[in-house]
Each structure stands twice: as structure tokens, then as C-alpha cells.
C-alpha positions in Angstrom: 46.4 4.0 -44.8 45.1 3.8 -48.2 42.5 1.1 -49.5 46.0 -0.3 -51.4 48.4 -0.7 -48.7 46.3 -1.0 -45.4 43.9 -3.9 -46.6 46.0 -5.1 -48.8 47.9 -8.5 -46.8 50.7 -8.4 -49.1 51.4 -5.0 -48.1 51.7 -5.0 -44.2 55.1 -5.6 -44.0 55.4 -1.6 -45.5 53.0 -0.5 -42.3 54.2 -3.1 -39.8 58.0 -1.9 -40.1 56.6 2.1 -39.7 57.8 2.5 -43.2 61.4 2.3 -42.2 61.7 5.6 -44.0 63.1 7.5 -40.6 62.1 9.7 -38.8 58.8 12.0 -39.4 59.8 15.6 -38.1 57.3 18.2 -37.5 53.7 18.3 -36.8 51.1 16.5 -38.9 49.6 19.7 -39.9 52.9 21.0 -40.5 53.9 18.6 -42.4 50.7 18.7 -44.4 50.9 22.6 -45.0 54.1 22.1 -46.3 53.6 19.1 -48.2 50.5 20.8 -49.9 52.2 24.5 -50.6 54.7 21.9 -52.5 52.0 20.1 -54.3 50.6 23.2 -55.8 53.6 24.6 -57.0 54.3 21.3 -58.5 51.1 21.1 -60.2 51.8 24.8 -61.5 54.4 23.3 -63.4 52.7 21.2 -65.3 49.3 23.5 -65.3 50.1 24.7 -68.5 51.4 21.7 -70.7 49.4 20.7 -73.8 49.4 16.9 -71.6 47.2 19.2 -69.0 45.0 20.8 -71.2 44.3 17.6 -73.1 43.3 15.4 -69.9 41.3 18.3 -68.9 39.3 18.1 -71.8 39.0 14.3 -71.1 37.6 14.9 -67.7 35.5 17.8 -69.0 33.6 15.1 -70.6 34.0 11.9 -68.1 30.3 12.1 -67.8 28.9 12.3 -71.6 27.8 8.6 -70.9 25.4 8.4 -67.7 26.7 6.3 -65.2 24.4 3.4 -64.1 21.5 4.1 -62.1 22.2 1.4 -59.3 25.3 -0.3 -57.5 26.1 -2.8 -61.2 27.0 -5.8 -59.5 26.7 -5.8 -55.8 23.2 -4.7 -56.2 22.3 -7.2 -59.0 23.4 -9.8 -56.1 21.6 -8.8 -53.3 18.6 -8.1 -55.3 18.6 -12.0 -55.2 17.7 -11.8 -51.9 14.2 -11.8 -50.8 12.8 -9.1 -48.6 12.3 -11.4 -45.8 15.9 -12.9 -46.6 17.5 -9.3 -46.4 15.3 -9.0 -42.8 16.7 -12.0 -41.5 20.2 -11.1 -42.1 19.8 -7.6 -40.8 17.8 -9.0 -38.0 21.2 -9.6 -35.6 22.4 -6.3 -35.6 23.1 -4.1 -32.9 20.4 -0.7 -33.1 24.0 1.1 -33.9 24.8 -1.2 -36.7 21.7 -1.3 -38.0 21.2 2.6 -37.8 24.8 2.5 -39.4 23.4 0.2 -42.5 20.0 2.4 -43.2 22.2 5.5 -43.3 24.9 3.8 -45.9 24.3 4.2 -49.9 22.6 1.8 -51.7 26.4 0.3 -53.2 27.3 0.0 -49.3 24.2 -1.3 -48.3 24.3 -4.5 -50.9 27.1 -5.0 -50.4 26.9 -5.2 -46.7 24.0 -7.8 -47.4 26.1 -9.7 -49.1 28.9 -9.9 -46.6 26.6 -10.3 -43.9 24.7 -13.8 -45.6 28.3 -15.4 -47.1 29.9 -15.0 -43.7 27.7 -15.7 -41.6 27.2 -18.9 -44.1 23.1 -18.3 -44.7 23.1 -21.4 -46.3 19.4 -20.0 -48.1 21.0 -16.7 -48.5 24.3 -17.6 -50.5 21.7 -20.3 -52.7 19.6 -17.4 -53.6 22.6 -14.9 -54.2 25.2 -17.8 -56.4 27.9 -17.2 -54.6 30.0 -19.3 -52.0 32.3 -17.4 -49.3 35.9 -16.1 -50.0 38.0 -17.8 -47.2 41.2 -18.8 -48.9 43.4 -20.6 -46.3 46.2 -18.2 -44.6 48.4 -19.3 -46.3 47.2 -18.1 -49.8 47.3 -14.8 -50.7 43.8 -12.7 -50.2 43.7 -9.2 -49.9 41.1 -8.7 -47.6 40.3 -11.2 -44.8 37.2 -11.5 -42.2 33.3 -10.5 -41.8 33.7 -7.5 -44.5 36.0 -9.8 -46.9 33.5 -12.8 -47.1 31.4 -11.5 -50.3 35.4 -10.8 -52.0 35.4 -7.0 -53.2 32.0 -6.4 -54.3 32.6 -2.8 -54.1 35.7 -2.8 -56.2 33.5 -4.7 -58.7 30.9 -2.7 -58.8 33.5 0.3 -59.8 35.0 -1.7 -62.4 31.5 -2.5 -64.4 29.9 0.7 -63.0 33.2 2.7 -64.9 33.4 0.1 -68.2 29.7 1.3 -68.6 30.1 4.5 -67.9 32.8 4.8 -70.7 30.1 3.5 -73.4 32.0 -0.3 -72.7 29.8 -3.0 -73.1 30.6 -6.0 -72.0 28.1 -8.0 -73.8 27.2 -12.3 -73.9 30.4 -13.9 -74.0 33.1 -11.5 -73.7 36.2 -12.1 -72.6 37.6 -10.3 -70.0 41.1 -10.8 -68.1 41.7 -9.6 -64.4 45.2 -8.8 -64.5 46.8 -9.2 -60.8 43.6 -11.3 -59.7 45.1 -12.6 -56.6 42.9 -14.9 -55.3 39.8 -13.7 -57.0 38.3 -11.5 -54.6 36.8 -9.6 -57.4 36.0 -11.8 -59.8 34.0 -13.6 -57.3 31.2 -11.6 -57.9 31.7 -10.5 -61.2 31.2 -14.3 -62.2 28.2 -14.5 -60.3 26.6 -11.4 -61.3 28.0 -12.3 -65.0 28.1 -15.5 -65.5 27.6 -15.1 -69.7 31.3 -13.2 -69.6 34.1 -15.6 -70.1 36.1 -14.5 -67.2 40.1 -14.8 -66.6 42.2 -14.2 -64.0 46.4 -14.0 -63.4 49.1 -13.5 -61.1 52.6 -13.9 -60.7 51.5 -15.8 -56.9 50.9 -19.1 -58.3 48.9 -20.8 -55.0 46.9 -17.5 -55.2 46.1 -18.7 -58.8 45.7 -22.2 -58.0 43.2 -22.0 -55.4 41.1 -19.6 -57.4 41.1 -22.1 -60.3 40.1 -25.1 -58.3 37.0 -22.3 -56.5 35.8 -20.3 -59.1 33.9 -20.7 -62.5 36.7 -18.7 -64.3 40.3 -19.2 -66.7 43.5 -19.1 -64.2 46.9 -18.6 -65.0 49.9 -18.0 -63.5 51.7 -14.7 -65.1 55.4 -13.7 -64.7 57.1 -10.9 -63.6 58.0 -9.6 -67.5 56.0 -10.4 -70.6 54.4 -12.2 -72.3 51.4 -13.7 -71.4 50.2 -17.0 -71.9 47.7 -16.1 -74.3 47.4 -15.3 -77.8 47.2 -12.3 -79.9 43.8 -9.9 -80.0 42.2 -12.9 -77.7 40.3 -10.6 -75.1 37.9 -7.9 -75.6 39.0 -6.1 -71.9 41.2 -6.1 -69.2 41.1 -4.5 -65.6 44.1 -4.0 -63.0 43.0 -3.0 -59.6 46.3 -1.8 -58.1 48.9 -3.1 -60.5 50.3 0.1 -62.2 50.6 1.5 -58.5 52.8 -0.7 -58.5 54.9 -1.2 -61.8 58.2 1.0 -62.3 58.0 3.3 -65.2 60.1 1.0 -67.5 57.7 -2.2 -66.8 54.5 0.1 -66.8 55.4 0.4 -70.2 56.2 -2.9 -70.9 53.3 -4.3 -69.9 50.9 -1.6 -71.5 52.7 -2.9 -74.7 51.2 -6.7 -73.6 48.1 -5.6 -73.3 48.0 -4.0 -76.5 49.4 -7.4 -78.1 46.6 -9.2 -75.7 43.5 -7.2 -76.5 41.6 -6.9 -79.5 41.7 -3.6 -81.7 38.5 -1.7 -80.3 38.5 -3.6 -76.7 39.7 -1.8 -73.9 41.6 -2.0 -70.6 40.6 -0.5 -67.3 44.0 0.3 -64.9 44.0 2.3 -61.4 47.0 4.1 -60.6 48.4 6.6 -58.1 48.3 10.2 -58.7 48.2 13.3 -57.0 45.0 12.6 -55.5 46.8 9.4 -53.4 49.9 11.2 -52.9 47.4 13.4 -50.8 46.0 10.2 -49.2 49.0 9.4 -48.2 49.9 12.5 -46.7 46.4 12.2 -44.0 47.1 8.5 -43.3 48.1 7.2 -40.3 50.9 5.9 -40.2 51.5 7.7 -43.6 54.6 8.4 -45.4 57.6 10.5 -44.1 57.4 14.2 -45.5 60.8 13.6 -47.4 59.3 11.0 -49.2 56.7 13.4 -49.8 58.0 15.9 -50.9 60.5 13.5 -52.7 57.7 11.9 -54.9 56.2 15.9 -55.5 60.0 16.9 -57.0 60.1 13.6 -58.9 56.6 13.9 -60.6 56.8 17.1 -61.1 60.6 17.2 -63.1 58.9 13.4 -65.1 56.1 12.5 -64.2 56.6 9.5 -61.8 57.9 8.2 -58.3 58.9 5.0 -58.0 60.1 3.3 -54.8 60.4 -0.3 -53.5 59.2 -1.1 -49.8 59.7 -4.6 -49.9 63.1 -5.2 -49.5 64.5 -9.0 -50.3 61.8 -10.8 -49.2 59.7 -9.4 -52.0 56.0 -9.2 -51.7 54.3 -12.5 -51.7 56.0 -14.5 -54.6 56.7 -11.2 -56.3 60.6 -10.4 -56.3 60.6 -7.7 -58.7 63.1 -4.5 -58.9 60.5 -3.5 -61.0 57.5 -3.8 -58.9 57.2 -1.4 -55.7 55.1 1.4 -55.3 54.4 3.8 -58.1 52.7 7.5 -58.5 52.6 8.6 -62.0 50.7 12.1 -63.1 48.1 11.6 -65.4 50.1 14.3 -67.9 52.7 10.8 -67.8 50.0 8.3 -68.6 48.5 10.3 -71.5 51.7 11.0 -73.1 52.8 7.4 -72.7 49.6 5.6 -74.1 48.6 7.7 -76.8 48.8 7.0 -79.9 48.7 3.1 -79.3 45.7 3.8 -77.0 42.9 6.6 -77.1 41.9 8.0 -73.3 38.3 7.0 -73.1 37.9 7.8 -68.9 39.4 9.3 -66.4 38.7 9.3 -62.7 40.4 11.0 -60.7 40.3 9.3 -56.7 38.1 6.7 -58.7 38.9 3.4 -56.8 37.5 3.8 -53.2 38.5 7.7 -53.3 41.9 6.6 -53.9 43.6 5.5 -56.8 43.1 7.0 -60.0 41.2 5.4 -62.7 41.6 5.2 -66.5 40.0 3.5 -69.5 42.4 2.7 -72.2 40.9 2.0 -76.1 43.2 -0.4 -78.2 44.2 1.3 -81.2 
């Protein structure tokens, strides 16, 4: 299932009850050929569209700006690690494991480092790195739990500081920089400890989520509600980044809140948001479970007639502390996203698959 829905705890409840959506008729490649001859002629409707053309043009020059050299953050943290540090950790694994390891990139390899030492609670290991463990108790919200979750989401962090500087966004000695939907922090953990000269905040609508990150990390915490404001004031942060919060937004509150980020972020700062596009949509289709192929197809009709797909898997018991009928799951076509932020914004990036081959990634300028 994708990185957003399978990992994500909050989420299971959409896979445990086999997405309640009935039944799934057909073969999987069936189902797939059809979903897909769909897709395209969806996408030929909107191939021509001055929106198309534009974001083209955008992605035609995603890379004027060279994209770090290394893995930003999770290499910057295991780089703390001595050689013979990095040997003893590696030391206990299987010849499979380690054979596993060697073959990984050098983003996968740090950050397996840095799983490895926090969980296995290297004592010298998390000294030299500057960061302690993320084991929130079960009963506060984390999206990732176990050996590969100890570290938080170093992956997810390097992707956000790896794409800011990749858009020509530096994020220099004390800036201030919100992460919107932080949860428990799991990727802030090693943002802060990679950067500790940012000025770091974090909200969420899941207030113990929020109030065990404030009491263990070295960041700002606040609980957010489910509509605007915020509690802060006007122009006060120079970025923003939302891992997996306009997936989830309807349309109407997608808006809304790209309105409070524009009242929240200083003219010339920017805001980095994942969403779903076509390339999930297609994620979705290969997953197992995945979703039904009328809710496929569904969400191909519905972005391809405006632009977005909205639908709410959550039922009453909303999805930990967030009882929204705004807040669900979301795919919006980039054509949607452009049309809808421009003029207020300016399109600095776009990714497409940019989270973890998933989501979609975009960095918004504040007009």
C-alpha cells in the first residue's frame, strides 16, 4: 500500500477493513489494463490545457538548481559516526542483511546506520549522532513504529531539505520553519539534530501527539485545529513543509488552508506540500490490498471533469483526533494545484512521485 496509508498507524483502519469499498471484480491485470487505458484518455483531456503546458515548462526546468551531492540530513547524521562505530553496528547482521545494506544507496545506507544505533540504543552511537530514539508510547500517535522507525523518518527528511535546496531555498542560521501535520515529530527529529541553528515548529490537530513531542524534542509545539487560523502571527515563518496533509484536505479546505499559509509565511518564504496525483493514483492501482477499480476509475472521471477526488475512509470514528468532513483522502492533478495557487504563489518545484516514489511534491513561493 502506499508509503501514506500502509505505514501510516492512523491509517490502518482504511486497510484493516479491506477498504469496505465492495467487491473487486476482475483480474488484477485486468483491472489494471483497464484502469490505465482510462488514465490515458483522462490525461488526454487535459494534455492540451494552457495548466499542462505551463507545469510542463516547470518540470522542464525542475533541475536548473543541482540537487545536493549527498543524502542532506541522514547523511550529515551518520557521518557523526566513526568508522569503527558504523562497523560495530553493522557488525550483527546476517551475511544477507549486510549484503542487503552494501548494495542500498548512500540515503538508504545512513539512514539504516542510524536506525540500526538508536534502536538498538548504542548508547556511544546516539552521543556521537545527537539524537535519542523515537518510541512514543502506543498510545500516541507515531507513524511508523519498530527497528526501521527508531531514527523517525530520516528519509522523508532528507527529501524535504534535499528538495528546499534543490529549489534555490535556503534555509539559513535561524530560520524559522513550521512542520505542518508533525504528528509526533518523526521528521523533525532529525531535522533538529542535523539543524539545530533552524528554529524549528511543529503542529497537529492530535494534541498528545503534540504534547509528547514538546516535552522530547528541541522544537516549538502547538496544537492546530481542524479550520484556520493558526496560532501564530502574520509573515512569522520563512517556510513550511506538509508531508501528507494535502492528500488529505478536501478541495474547499485545501484552499483554505493554502490561504493560512500565505497569512503565516513571509513574502519570499516558501512552503513545501506533497500531494496525490496521477502518479499515486497508479500506486494505488499495484498495491495490495489496493483500491476497488470503481473507485478507480471513479477518481480518473472525477480528476479528469475538475481536477480532484476526494473521499473519506474514516467513517465516525475519525482518524486519530481528527473528525473532519473535510479531511479524507485527496488526489488533485497538478493542472488543479497550479491554477489554484497562482497568482498568490509562484510554482518554484515540482516532483512528480517525489516523496518515497509516491506523492507528488511542490514548492510554493509566497507572493
Amino acid at each position: 500500500m502506499l508509503e501514506s496509508l500502509a505505514r501510516r498507524r492512523r491509517a490502518r483502519n482504511l486497510i484493516d477493513r479491506g477498504l469496505a469499498f465492495g467487491p473487486v471484480r476482475g483480474t488484477v491485470e485486468g483491472r489494471e489494463a483497464a484502469a490505465r487505458r482510462a488514465a490515458e484518455a483522462a490525461r488526454s483531456a487535459v494534455e492540451s490545457s494552457s495548466a499542462r503546458r505551463a507545469l510542463l515548462d516547470l518540470v522542464g526546468r525542475r533541475h536548473a538548481v543541482p540537487a545536493p551531492a549527498g543524502p542532506a540530513i541522514s547523511g550529515a547524521l551518520a557521518g557523526r559516526l566513526s568508522a569503527s562505530e558504523q562497523e560495530r553496528l553493522l557488525g550483527g547482521l546476517d551475511a544477507t542483511t549486510r549484503a542487503e545494506f552494501e548494495a542500498a544507496g548512500e540515503g538508504d545506507r545512513a539512514a539504516a546506520l542510524l536506525q540500526l544505533a538508536l534502536h538498538a540504543r548504542d548508547e556511544a552511537a546516539i552521543d556521537a549522532i545527537g539524537m535519542r530514539p523515537h518510541d512514543p508510547p502506543e498510545d500516541v500517535h507515531a507513524m511508523d513504529r519498530g527497528p526501521m522507525a527508531a531514527a523517525g523518518a530520516p528519509r522523508v527528511a532528507d527529501m524535504v531539505a534535499e528538495t528546499f535546496a534543490t529549489a534555490g531555498v535556503a534555509l539559513g542560521d535561524g530560520a524559522r520553519v513550521l512542520d505542518f501535520g508533525c504528528s509526533s515529530g518523526r521528521v523533525l527529529r532529525p531535522l533538529i539534530a542535523a539543524r539545530p541553528d533552524v528554529e524549528w515548529y511543529g503542529c497537529d490537530p492530535n494534541a498528545a501527539a503534540v504534547a509528547w513531542a514538546d516535552r522530547e524534542l528541541d522544537g516549538t509545539f502547538f496544537v492546530s485545529q481542524d479550520d484556520p487560523p493558526l496560532a501564530l502571527d502574520d509573515a512569522v515563518l520563512d517556510a513550511a513543509f506538509a508531508i501528507s496533509i494535502w492528500s488529505h484536505f478536501s478541495p474547499p479546505a485545501a484552499v483554505r488552508w493554502l490561504d493560512e499559509m500565505h497569512r503565516v509565511i513571509r513574502p519570499g518564504g516558501h512552503l513545501l506540500a506533497t500531494t496525490h496525483g496521477w502518479h499515486a493514483l497508479n500506486v494505488f492501482l499495484g498495491a495490495d490490498p489496493g483500491l476497488s477499480e470503481e473507485h478507480v476509475l471513479s477518481a480518473q472521471r472525477s480528476m479528469a471533469e475538475g481536477g480532484t477526488w476526494f473521499f473519506d475512509p474514516f467513517g465516525d470514528g475519525g482518524d486519530w483526533g481528527v473528525e473532519s468532513p473535510d479531511w479524507g483522502h485527496t488526489f488533485l492533478l497538478p493542472e488543479w494545484v497550479l491554477s489554484t495557487v497562482t497568482p498568490a504563489w509562484s510554482v518554484e518545484l515540482y516532483v512528480e512521485g517525489g516523496l518515497l516514489g509516491n506523492q507528488d511534491v511542490f514548492v510554493l513561493r509566497r507572493n
